[in-house]
DRENDREN-696341 format. One record per residue (C-alpha): residue in one letter; x, y, z. Coordinates in steps of 0.2 Angstrom, whole numbers, plus 5000, padded with zeros to 4 digits. Example, Ala and Ser with C-alpha at 12.3 -4.5 7.8 and 13.67 -1.06 7.14 Angstrom:
// DRENDREN-696341
A506249785039/S506849955036/
// end
This chain:
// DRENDREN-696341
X498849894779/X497649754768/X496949624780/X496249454775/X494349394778/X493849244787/X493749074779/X493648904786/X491948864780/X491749044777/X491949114757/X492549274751/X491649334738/X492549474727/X491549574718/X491949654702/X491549844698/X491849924680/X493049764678/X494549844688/X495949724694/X496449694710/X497849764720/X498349604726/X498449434724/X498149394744/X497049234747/X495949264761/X495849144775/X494849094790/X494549074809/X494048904815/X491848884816/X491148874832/X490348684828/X491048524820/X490548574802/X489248434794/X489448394777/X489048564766/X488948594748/X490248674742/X489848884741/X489848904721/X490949074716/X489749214708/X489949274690/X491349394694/X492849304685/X493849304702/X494049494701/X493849614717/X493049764720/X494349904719/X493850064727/X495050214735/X494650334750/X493350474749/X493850624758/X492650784761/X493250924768/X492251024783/X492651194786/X492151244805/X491151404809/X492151574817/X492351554834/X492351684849/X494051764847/X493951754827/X492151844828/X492951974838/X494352024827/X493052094813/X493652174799/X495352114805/X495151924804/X495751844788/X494951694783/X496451604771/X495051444766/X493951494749/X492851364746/X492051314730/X490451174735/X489851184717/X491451134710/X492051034723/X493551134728/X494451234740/X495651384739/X497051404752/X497751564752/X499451614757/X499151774756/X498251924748/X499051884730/X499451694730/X498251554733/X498351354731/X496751264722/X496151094729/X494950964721/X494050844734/X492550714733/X491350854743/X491651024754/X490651074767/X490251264771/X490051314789/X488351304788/X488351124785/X487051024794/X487450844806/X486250764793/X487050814776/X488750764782/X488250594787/X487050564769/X488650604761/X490150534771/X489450394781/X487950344773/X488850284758/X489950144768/X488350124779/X487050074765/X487550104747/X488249964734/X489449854742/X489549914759/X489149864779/X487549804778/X488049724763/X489349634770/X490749734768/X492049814783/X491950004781/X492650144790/X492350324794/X493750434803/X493750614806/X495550704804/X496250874810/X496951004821/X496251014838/X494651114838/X494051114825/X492551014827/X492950824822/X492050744840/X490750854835/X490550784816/X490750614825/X490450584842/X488650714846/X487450634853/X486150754850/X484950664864/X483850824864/X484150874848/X484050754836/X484850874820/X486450884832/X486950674831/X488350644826/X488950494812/X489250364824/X487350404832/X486450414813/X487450254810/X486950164824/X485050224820/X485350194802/X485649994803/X484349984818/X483250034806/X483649914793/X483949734801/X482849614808/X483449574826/X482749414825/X483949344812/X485049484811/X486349554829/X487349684833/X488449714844/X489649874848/X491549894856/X491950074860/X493850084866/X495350224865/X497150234862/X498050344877/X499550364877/X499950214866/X498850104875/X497150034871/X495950064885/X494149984885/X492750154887/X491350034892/X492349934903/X493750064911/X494649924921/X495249834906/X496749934902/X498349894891/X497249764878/X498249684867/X498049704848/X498149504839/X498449494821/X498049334815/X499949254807/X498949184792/X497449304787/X498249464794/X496749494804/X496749624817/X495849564835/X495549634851/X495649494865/X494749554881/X493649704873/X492149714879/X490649684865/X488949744869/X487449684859/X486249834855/X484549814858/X483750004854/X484150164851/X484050204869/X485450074874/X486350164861/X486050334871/X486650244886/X488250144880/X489050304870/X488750404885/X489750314897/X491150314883/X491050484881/X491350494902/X492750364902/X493650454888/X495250554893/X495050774888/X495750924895/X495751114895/X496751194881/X496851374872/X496351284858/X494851184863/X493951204881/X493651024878/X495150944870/X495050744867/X496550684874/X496550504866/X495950424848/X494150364852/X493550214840/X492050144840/X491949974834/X490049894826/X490149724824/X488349664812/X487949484810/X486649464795/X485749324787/X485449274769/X485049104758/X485649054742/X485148914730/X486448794727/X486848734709/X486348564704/X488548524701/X488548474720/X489848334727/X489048284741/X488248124744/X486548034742/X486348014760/X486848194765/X485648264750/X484348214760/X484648274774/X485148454771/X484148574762/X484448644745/X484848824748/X486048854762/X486248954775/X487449104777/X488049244788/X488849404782/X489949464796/X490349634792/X491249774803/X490949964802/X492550074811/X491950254815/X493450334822/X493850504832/X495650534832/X496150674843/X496750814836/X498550874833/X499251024842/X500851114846/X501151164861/X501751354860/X499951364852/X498851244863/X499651304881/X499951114886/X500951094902/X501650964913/X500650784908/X499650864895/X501450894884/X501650704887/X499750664878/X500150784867/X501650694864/X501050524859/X499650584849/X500550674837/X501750514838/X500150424833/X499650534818/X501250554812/X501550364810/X499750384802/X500550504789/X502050404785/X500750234780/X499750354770/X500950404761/X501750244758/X500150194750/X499850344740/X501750314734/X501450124731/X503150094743/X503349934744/X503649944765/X502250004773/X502550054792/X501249994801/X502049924815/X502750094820/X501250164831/X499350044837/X498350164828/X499150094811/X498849934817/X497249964823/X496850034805/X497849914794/X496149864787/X495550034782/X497050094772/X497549984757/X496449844765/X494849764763/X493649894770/X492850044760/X493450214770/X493050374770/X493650534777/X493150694784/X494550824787/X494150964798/X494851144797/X494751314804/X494851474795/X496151564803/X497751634796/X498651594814/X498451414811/X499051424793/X500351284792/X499051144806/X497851194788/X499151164774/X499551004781/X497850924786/X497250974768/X498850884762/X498450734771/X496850724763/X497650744744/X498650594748/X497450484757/X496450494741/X497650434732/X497450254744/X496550124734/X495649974744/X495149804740/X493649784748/X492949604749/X491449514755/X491549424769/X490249294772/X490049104782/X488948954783/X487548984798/X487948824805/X486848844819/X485248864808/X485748714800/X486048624814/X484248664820/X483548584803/X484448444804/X483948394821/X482148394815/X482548304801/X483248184815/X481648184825/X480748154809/X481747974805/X481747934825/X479847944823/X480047824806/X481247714816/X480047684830/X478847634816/X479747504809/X480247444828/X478447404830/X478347314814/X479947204819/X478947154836/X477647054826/X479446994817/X479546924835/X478046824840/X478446714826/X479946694829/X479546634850/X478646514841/X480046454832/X480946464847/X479846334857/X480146214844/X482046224843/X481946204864/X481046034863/X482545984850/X483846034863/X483045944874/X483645794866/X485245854864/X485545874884/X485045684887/X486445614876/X487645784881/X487545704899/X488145514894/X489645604890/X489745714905/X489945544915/X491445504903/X492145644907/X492245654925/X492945484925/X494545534914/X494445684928/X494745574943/X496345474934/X497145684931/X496845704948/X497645554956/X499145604944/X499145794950/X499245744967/X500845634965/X501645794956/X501445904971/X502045774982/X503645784973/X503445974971/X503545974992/X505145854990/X506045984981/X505446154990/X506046055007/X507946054998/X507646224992/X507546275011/X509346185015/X510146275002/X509446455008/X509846425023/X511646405017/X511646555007/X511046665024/X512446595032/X513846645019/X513046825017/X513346855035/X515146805035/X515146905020/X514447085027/X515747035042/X517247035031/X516547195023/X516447275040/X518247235044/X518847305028/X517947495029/X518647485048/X520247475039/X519847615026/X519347715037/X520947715048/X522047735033/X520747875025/X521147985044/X522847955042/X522848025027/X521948185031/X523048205046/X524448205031/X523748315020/X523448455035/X525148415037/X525648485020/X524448615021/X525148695036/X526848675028/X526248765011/X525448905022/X527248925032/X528048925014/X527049065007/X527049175024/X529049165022/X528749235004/X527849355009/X528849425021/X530249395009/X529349514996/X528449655010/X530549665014/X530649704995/X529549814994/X530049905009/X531849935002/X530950004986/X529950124996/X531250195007/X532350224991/X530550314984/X530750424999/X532650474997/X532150534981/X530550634985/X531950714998/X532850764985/X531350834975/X530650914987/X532451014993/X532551064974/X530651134975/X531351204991/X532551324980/X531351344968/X529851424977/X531551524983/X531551604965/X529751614965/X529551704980/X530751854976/X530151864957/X528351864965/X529152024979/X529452124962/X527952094953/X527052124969/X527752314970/X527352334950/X525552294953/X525552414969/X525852574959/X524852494945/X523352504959/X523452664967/X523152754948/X521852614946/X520852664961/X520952834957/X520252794940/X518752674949/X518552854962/X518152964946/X517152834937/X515952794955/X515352974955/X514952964936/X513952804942/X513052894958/X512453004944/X512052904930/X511252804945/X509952954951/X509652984932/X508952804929/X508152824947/X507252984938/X506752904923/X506152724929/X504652834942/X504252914927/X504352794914/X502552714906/X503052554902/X504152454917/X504852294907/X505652424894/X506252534908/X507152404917/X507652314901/X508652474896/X509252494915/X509952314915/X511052374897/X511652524905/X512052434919/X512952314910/X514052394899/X514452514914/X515252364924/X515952294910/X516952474907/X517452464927/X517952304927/X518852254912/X520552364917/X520252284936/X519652104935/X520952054924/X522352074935/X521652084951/X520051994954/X520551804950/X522251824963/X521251884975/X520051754974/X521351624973/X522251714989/X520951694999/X520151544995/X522051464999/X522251575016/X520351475023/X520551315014/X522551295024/X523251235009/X524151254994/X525951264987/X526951374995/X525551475006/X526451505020/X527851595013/X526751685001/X525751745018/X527351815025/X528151905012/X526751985004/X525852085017/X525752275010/X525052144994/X523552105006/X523352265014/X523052314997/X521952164994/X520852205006/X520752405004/X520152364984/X518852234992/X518252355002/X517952474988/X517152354976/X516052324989/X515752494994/X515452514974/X514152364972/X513252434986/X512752594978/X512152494962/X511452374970/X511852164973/X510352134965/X511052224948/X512452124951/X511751954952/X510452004937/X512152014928/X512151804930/X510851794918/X511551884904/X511851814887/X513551904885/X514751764893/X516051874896/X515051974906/X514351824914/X516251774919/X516251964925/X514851944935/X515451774944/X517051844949/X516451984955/X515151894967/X516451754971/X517651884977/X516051964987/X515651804993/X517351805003/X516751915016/X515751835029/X514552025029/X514151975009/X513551795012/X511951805018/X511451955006/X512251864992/X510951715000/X509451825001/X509551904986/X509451734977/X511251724972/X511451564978/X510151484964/X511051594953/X512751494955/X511951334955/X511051354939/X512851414932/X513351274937/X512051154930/X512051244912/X513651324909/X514951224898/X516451374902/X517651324912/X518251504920/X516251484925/X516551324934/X518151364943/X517551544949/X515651474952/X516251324963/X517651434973/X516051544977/X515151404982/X516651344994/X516651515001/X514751495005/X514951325012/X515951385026/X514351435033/X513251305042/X511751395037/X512251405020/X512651225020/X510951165022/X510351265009/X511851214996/X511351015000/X509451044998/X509751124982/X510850974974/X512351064977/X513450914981/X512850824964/X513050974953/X514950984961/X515150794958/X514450834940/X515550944936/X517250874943/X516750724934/X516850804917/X518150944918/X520050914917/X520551094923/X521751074938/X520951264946/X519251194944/X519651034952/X520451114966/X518851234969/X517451114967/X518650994978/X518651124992/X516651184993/X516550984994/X517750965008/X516851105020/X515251015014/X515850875025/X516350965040/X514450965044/X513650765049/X511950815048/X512350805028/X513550655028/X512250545022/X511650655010/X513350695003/X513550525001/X512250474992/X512450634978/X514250574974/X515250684984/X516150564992/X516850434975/X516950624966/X518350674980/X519050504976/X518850504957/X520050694957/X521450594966/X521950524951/X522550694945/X524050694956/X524150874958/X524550914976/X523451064977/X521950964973/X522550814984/X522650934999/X520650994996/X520450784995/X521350775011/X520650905020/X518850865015/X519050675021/X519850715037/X518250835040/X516950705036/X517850585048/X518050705064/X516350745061/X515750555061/X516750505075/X516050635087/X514450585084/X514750405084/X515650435103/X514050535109/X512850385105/X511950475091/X512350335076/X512950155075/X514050055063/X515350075052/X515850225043/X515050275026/X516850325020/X517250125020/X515850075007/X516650204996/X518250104998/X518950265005/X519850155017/X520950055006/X521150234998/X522050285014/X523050135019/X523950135000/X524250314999/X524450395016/X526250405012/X526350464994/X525850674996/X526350825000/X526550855019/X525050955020/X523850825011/X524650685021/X524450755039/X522550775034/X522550585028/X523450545045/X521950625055/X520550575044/X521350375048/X521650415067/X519750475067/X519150305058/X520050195071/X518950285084/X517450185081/X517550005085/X516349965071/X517750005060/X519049875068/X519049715058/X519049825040/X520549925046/X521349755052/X520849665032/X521549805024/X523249805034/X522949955044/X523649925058/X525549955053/X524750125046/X524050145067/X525850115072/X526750215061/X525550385063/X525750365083/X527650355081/X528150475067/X526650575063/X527150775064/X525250815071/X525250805089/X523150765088/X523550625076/X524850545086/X523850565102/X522250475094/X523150355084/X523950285100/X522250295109/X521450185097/X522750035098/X523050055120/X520850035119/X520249935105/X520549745110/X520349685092/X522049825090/X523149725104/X522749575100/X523149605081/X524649675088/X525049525101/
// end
């Protein structure tokens, strides 16, 4: 993190201490001076053999006084920090037996006063041997968990007590007290770094402030700070206050005032000094004149006093919503602070400082140029035992940082500017002297001028004799000019003849040209007649190919149809066997549930009475959260009991049953529904006793069930309220009692796939409730559906998330909606499949959302196209209406028909070649409805008949 000092004119003097050798070998270099610089004498190097001064980081460690709740405890607290002051050490105890020993430059007790802290931390980079005033960067930082008192050993102000400052206050007074501000300045910035970015607290508008590091020094600037020049102790007062205002703190159960944001505060001091310059010097005579013998210089030093805000965790400090994002980037911060420190103290020869701006910001006072020292602050209490280890740790390490600290000083030039202009009065003055000496110079020489004009005189009588030559041998050049330009006219008069010839060839020439682009012309629109010839013949060409190859393809697919017959008459004699192997397993599972239900008779009297038990007991019971905790297990274990002999062979074909009998599809159904009616009479009697069961225990027992750990008994649960959720009396209970939250965040969280398929069939069973609909939308039903059909590749579950979607789009008010949550391209994305069951839903749901739309679209209520086309459900349509099972493609033939209801829809129907699809549902279609609309559409659309014509 090493930074270079400015150069240019400016020198860096290193400065050698007990001889030790420099970290580095960096040459430090310089920003441009604000003048042209004069001549100077060269800056001679001091006695110090071109060694630097090598100095590592001081760290004292300050222990924080008990607060309110560590007072309280008594006897009880455990204070895990021994400290040592005489010895300079500190114990860290583990526990009662075990301890850790740590050396450090000072520790502080408790008791600790503002004053010793700063006379021992601060006042050493403040004042002492090689440090700020002296012309060296310095830096002062307070590190440690939140709350325990680093803005208080840093940032007090103490206005009305004075023993209360803190070190940026007493550092401020400090160099007040010992600067001249006639020749020396100094100026302040006080910024923070929230949420990874550099706010101004002086100037709160400037926001986002870049941090520059100079390519060839390293130097680190802040372009667009603010820099305030302090005038007293009272403009201090003022500026830190407004910083303090401007700076970002909250509420926590560590701290009732938690900083939020790293404040640093930035003190910029600007001093002057003289020193005699050896008699070895190479400039010239002239300059030695002018400029005096000592020149003048400026140390530019800077002092960083740093608050960093403290690091927390969040199960400790209570931090919520966009505190746990602060929270976030500040231990970000400091943790990119502990990797550079220990980089350093490892001698690594990376060093990260790019990974946060708060290293950046400090690159200068970790292994750079500046002399640093620390203050760590801890508490005493055993509960934050770990936050303690570590901020002790840090300290260990960072003294292990060694800096080169270096002087940094330039040429005043503005001083010597000033003298150099007096010494330029000084020889105006001299100048003028002489001038007046050189005006008597003057007189005589008039003199001598009167008597050199008498001379020339003489020289104008005989210069005019020779003027009259002259004029003569004028005269003979005119004469001869005169005759030139007569034969110059001569010549310009043929010039005309001939240009005149030249006009006249150009116009015969632009004439022929005419004529020939006439000709072009003619030939260029007989050539474009030609070519639109051989266009239209090209089209005629490729329509006959077409045809040739729709013929093709028409042969193909009527051979594709005689073998789905086939298929579908071997299916025929296969759902046959099915059927009678189904009538004899139908009887074996009727005895099998006559001795069940008497088994579930027996068992619901044991659970009336283990019921008024736990009704006994929870009224008399102390302590309600174990009491119900230990209902909950009964509870559980009880269900589990009833329903492991029942759910297994019962529940999940009920289910299935019925969501086939209200969905209208699936393979088979019908003859299923007609050959297995004492099967449903059954059905319905063991419904009716599950429900008469669950409402002596209670739904809301049931649906606590939801939330257990156990997943078998959360698989348990769901069937059990999917196959409650069948009858329309359940619903709204299932509703009320927050069952319906309880489903979606199954569905949300749960990776099982029983979950999914039984939580979505409940869904669907809920969904054929208008009311319940609403409530399923504004919950994000339709995108945790879409979810999961995207990512599950079990056929059952597909088919049950296919039809809660379907009745979801039996109600417009939601289409948009629907849409917009991936309902619609989720319905599409499960064709792909191929299983008939799950087309079906797909068909059905599709057939729904266009009914729905083209009833409000004839009533007025909406305008343009459908929202099924931008989903491309269109093309979708046209290139499979033919390809399912009947029951899917009657559903596909409706949804079409409803499309081709709204005119809006017309010219994307005709693109995508729908109109043969129109002709063919009106003639061969087995629904009476789809026929009858198809045929409406094409006798009243006149985009239909003239597509037809």
């Amino acid at each position: 993190m090493a930074t270079g000092a400015a150069a240019g004119r400016a020198s860096v003097r290193p400065v050698d201490r007990n001889g030790a050798a420099p970290r580095g070998s960096a040459r430090s270099k310089s920003v441009a001076p604000r003048r042209p610089p004069s001549p100077a004498r060269a800056r001679p190097v001091a006695d110090h053999d071109g060694a630097a001064d090598v100095c590592r980081v001081r760290v004292a460690v300050r222990i924080r006084p008990k607060n309110a709740d560590e007072l309280a405890q008594g006897a009880d607290f455990d204070n895990i920090v021994e400290l040592q002051p005489e010895c300079k050490k500190l114990k860290l105890k583990k526990n009662n037996w075990a301890s850790e020993s740590y050396q450090f430059d000072e520790i502080f007790t408790e008791n600790a006063s503002q004053k010793r802290v700063y006379q021992v931390v601060a006042k050493p980079v403040v004042e002492a041997s090689h440090s700020v005033l002296e012309g060296y960067n310095g830096t002062v930082m307070a590190y440690g968990q939140t709350g325990t008192g680093k803005t208080y050993t840093v940032g007090q102000l103490g206005k009305e007590d004075p023993s209360e400052r803190g070190i940026m206050v007493r550092a401020l007074e400090h160099i007040l007290s010992s600067i001249s501000l006639e020749t020396d300045s100094v100026a302040i910035s006080y910024l923070q770094l929230y949420l990874e970015s550099v706010q101004d607290l002086l100037a709160p508008e400037k926001t986002n402030i870049p941090i520059v590091e100079d390519p060839k020094s390293g130097e680190v600037s802040l372009p667009g700070a603010a820099i305030v020049e302090i005038k007293d102790l009272e403009h201090v007062f003022q500026l830190l206050q407004i910083g303090e205002t401007n700076r970002h703190a909250a509420n926590t159960k560590m701290n009732t005032e938690s900083s939020r944001s790293h404040a640093i505060l930035i003190i910029y001091l600007q001093r002057s000094v003289r020193i005699k310059e050896e008699s070895t010097s190479t400039i010239p005579n002239v300059a030695e004149h002018i400029l005096p013998d000592d020149l003048p210089l400026v140390l530019k030093s800077k002092l960083l006093i740093v608050d960093l805000a403290g690091s927390e965790r969040i199960d400790k400090s209570g931090s919520e919503g966009h505190m746990i994002e602060e929270a976030k980037f500040i231990n970000l911060s400091l943790s990119s602070l502990g990797k550079c420190i220990n980089a350093l103290a490892e001698n690594s020869p990376h060093i990260p400082t790019r990974d946060s701006k708060l290293t950046r910001m400090l690159r200068d006072s970790f292994g750079g140029t500046a002399r640093t020292s620390l203050v760590v602050t801890v508490g005493p209490s055993i509960r934050h035992y770990s936050e303690t280890s570590s901020t002790i740790l840090f300290g260990q390490r960072a003294m292990k940082v060694v800096n080169t600290i270096r002087l940094k000083e330039e040429v005043d030039y503005e001083s010597l500017y000033k003298k150099v202009e007096s010494e330029v009065d000084h020889l105006t003055s001299e100048i003028e002297r002489q001038q007046k000496l050189k005006h008597n110079e003057k007189i005589q020489l008039e003199e001598r001028l009167k008597e050199s004009e008498t001379f020339l005189n003489d020289l104008r009588m005989t210069s005019a004799m020779q003027i009259e030559n002259l004029q003569k041998e004028k005269h003979q050049f005119e004469y001869a000019i005169k005759r030139l330009m007569h034969e110059l006219e001569e010549k310009e008069h043929q010039n005309k003849v001939l240009s005149e010839r030249i006009i006249h060839l150009e116009t015969s020439l632009k004439e022929k040209k005419q004529q020939q682009l006439e000709i072009f012309s003619s030939t260029k629109i007989l050539a474009e007649t030609s070519k639109g010839h051989e266009k239209k013949m090209v089209e005629l060409v490729k329509q006959l190919e077409e045809e040739r190859s729709r013929s093709a393809s028409m042969k193909s697919h009527f051979n594709i149809l005689q073998q789905q017959l086939s298929d579908a008459q071997n299916s025929a004699q296969l759902q046959e066997n099915t059927a009678r192997e189904l009538k004899r397993e139908l009887s074996k599972i009727t005895k099998e549930f006559t001795s069940q239900v008497h088994s579930l008779e027996e068992k619901n009297s044991q659970l009336i009475s283990e019921k008024d038990l736990i009704h006994v007991e929870l009224k008399s019971a102390q302590e309600k959260v174990q009491h119900e905790t230990r209902h909950r297990e009964s509870l559980e274990a009880e269900v589990l009991r009833l329903k492991r002999p029942l759910t297994d062979n019962c529940v999940e074909e009920s289910k299935a049953l019925s969501g086939m009998i209200r969905s209208g599809s699936g393979l088979g159904s019908d003859a299923l529904m007609s050959k297995s009616g004492k099967f449903k009479e059954t059905l319905s009697s063991l419904r009716g006793l599950i429900s008469k069961i669950f409402e002596e225990v209670g739904l809301t027992s049931v649906l606590a069930l939801l939330k257990s750990k156990d997943l078998e008994v959360q698989i348990h649960a769901v069937k059990v309220v999917a196959n409650l959720s069948v009858e329309d009396i359940n619903q709204e209970k299932i509703v009320v009692e927050g069952g319906l939250d309880a489903l979606l965040s199954l569905l949300e969280t749960s990776e099982n796939t029983t979950i999914h398929r039984a939580t979505a069939g409940a869904i669907a069973n809920l969904a054929m409730n208008v009311s319940n609909q609403g409530l399923i939308m504004s919950k994000g039903g339709a995108r945790l559906l879409a979810n999961v059909a995207s990512k599950t590749d079990d056929l059952p579950t597909m088919r049950m998330v296919a039809g809660a979607i379907a009745n979801l789009c039996g109600n417009e008010k939601w289409h948009m909606m629907l849409k917009r949550d991936g309902g619609i391209k989720a319905m599409l994305g499960m064709f792909q499949t191929g299983n008939d069951d799950v087309i079906a839903q797909i068909a059905r749901g599709l057939a729904n959302f266009a009914k729905c739309e083209s009833h409000v679209t004839s009533q007025g209520h909406r305008k343009g196209p459908s929202l099924l086309i931008e989903d491309g459900v269109l093309t979708w349509i046209v290139a499979n209406s033919t390809m399912f099972s009947p029951p899917a493609r009657r559903h596909i033939e409706l949804a079409f028909s409803y499309l081709a209801q709204n005119e809006e829809n017309s010219r994307d129907i005709i693109v995508t070649g729908g109109i043969k699809e129109l002709l063919r549902i009106s003639r061969e279609s087995s629904r009476d409805d789809a026929r009858s609309l198809a045929k409406k559409a094409l006798n009243s659309n006149p985009a239909f008949l003239k597509e037809i014509q």
